[in-house]
C-alpha positions in Angstrom: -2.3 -6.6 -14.1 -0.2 -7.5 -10.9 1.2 -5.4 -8.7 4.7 -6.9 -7.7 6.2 -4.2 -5.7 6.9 -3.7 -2.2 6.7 -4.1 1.0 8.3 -0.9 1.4 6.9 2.0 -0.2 8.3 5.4 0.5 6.8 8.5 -0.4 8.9 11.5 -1.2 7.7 15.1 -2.4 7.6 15.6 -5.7 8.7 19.0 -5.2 12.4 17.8 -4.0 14.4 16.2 -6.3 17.3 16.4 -4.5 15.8 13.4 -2.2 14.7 11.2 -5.2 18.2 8.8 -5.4 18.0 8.7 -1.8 14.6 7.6 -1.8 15.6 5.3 -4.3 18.2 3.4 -2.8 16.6 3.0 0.6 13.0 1.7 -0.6 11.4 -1.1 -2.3 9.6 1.8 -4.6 9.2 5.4 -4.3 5.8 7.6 -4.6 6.6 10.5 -5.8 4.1 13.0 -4.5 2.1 15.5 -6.6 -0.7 15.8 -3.8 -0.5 16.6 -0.1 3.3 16.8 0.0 3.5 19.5 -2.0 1.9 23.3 -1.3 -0.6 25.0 -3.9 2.3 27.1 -4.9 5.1 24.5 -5.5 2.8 21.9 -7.6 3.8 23.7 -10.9 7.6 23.2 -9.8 7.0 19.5 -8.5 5.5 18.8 -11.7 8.6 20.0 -13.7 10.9 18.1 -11.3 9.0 14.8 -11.9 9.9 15.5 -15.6 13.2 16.7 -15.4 14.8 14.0 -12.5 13.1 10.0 -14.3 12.8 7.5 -12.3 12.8 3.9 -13.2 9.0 3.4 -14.0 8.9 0.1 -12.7 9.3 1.1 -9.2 8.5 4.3 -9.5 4.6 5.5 -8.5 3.3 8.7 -8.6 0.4 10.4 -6.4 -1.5 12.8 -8.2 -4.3 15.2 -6.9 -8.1 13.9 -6.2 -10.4 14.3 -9.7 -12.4 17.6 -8.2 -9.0 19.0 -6.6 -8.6 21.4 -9.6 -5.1 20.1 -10.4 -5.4 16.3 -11.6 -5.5 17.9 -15.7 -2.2 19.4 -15.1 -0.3 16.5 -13.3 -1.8 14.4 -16.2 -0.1 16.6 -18.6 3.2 16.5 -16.7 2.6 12.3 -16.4 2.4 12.6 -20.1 5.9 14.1 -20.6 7.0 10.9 -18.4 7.5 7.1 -19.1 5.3 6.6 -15.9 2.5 4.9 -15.9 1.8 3.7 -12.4 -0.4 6.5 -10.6 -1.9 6.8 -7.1 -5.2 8.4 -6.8 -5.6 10.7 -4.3 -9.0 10.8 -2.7 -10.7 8.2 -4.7 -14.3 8.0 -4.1 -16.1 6.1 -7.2 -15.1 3.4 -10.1 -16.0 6.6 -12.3 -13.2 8.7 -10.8 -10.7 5.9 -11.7 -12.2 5.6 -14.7 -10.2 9.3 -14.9 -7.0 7.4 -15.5 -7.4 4.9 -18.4 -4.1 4.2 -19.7 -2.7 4.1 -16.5 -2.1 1.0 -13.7 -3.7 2.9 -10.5 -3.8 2.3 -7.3 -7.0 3.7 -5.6 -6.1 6.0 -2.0 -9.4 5.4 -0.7 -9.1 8.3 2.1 -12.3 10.0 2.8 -15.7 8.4 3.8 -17.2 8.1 0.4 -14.1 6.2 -0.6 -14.6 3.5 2.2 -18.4 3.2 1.5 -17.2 2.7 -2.3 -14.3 0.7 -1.8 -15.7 -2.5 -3.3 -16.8 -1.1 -6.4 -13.7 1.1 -6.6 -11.3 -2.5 -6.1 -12.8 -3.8 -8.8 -12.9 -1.0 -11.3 -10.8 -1.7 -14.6 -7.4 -0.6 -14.5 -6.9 -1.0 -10.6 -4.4 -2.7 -9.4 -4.2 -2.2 -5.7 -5.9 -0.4 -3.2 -4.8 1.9 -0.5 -6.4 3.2 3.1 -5.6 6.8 4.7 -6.5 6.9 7.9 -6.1 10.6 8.8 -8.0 11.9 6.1 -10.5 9.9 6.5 -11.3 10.4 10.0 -11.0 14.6 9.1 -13.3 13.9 6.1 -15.4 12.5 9.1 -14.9 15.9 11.5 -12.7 14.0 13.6 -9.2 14.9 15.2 -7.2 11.6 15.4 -6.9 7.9 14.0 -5.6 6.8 16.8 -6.3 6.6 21.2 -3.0 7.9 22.7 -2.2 4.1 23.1 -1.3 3.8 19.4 -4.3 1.7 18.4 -6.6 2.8 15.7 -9.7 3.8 16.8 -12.8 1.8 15.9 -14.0 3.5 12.3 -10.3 3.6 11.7 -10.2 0.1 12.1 -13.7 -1.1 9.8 -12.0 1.6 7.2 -8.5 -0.6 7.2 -10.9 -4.0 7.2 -12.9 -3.3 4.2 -10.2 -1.7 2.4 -8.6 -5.1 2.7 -11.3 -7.4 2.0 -12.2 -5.5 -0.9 -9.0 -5.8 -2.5 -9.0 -9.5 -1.7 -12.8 -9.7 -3.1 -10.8 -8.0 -6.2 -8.0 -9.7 -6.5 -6.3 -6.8 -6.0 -3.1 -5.5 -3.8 -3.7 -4.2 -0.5 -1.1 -1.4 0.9 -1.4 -0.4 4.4 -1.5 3.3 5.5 1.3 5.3 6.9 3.1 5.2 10.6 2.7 8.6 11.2 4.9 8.3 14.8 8.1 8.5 13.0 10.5 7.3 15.7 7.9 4.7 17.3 9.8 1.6 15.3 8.3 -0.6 17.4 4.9 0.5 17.2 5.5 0.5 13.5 7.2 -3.1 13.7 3.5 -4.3 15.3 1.7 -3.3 12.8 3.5 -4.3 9.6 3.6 -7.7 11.3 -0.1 -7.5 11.5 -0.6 -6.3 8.2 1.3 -9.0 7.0 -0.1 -11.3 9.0 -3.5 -10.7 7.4 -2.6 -10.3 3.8 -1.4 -7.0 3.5 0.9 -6.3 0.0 3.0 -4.2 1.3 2.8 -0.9 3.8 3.9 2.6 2.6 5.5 5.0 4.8 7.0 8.3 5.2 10.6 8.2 6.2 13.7 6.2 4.9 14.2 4.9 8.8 10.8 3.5 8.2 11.8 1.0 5.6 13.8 -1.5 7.0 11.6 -2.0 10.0 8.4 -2.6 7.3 10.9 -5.2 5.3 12.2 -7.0 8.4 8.3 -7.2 9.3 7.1 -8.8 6.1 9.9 -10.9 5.9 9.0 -14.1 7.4 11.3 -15.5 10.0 13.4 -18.8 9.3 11.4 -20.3 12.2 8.0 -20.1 10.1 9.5 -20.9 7.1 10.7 -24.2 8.3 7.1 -25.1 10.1 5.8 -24.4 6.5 7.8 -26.2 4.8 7.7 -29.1 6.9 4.0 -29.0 7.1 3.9 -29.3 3.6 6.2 -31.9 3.0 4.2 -33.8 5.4 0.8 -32.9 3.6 2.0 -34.9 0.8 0.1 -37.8 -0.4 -2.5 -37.0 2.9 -6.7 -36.2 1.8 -8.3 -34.1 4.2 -7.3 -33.4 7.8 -4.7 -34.6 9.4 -2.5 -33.6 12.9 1.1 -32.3 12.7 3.0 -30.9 15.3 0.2 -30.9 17.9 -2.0 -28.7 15.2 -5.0 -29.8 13.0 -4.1 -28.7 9.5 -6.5 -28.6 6.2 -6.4 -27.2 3.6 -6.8 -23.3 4.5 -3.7 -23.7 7.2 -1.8 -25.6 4.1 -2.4 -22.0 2.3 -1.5 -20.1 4.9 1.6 -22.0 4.7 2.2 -21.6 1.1 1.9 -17.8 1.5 4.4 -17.9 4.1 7.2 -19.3 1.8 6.1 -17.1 -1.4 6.7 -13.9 1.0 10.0 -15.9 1.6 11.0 -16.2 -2.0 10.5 -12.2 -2.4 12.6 -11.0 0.8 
């Protein structure tokens, strides 16, 4: 199982099919959105528009409610009616709720405290494929009001949260995907943190709002500057054992990977 989408991921409400193509055309994939997105009273209607309005299921993902929600059976029934089989997991909390969803490539929205205390086990659970954070409902399943200081950084538990998430999915072998910019028209704010999530082995970045999406590719997208440093770096690491100085820089073998992850993100902008 890989997970070969991205960086771009957009969610769009289930519930309004007239924004699907849109959605389509302007992101990597689309997460179409059986959970929060959608009110109590419009789930039976988004469920019928996920059936009635495909997607292509390769870049196509669909969010459907948390296991003790009351609603996961019947977006499972709707799913089956579908050629989808690439689910996000609202509110996942154990390897046994993912467990849930055999048949189906998941990725695991760890979102509440019980989901970051889990996340290891839940990374590594059979048919996951990559791991989200949420940071908002995880610092209200906390009693908290915000993520973030009025500055725009995370605060501290929202920080550990989006750590472990990571290194869990990298103990896992599994895709990370960074949580949503919630400041719509702060591009720049947005821009620093996809460059950070990239920079420390994000996947890919999911996000609300189509104006969102170019600023998260242009992010991930390494710029030509690094990708001739890497190149040239590795051209000169040929034939060399061990250490050695280029450009000023010691280089071994973990800044030689770093390098070779710089021109694979190349080869998939």
């Amino acid at each position: 199982m890989t997970f070969e989408l991205g960086p771009a991921l957009l969610f769009c409400p289930a519930d309004r099919a007239d924004r699907y193509a849109k959605a389509v055309d302007r992101a990597d994939a689309v997460i179409l959105d059986l959970e929060d997105a959608v009110a109590s009273v419009d789930k039976a209607a988004a469920r019928e528009a996920l059936v009635a309005h495909p997607l292509d299921p390769a870049s196509t993902i669909v969010r459907v409610n948390a296991v003790d929600s009351g609603h996961l059976s019947e977006d499972l029934a709707a799913l089956a009616r579908t050629d989808y089989r690439l689910v996000m997991l609202a509110k996942a909390e154990s390897a046994e709720q993912v467990a849930v969803l055999t048949g189906f490539e998941v990725i695991a929205l760890c979102e509440t405290a019980a989901g970051i205390v889990n996340v290891a086990s839940i990374a590594a659970a059979p048919g996951v494929i990559a791991v989200m954070w949420g940071a908002e409902d995880l610092v209200a399943s906390l009693g908290g009001t915000s993520s973030r200081y009025d500055d725009g950084r995370y605060r501290a538990v929202a920080s550990h949260a989006r750590s472990s998430m990571l290194l869990a999915a990298g103990a896992a072998g599994r895709a990370a995907i960074d949580s949503v910019y919630v400041d719509i028209p702060d591009l720049s704010g947005l821009a620093v943190e996809a460059r950070d999530a990239r920079g420390s082995g994000f996947t890919a970045t999911a996000c609300i709002h189509p104006s969102q999406v170019s600023v998260i590719r242009d992010s991930y997208r390494p710029t030509s500057e690094e990708v001739a440093l890497a190149t040239a770096m590795l051209a000169a690491a040929e034939g060399r054992h061990g250490v050695f100085r280029f450009d000023g820089r010691m280089v071994d073998e973990p800044v030689l990977r770093h390098a070779r992850a710089t021109l694979t993100r190349a080869t998939r902008s």
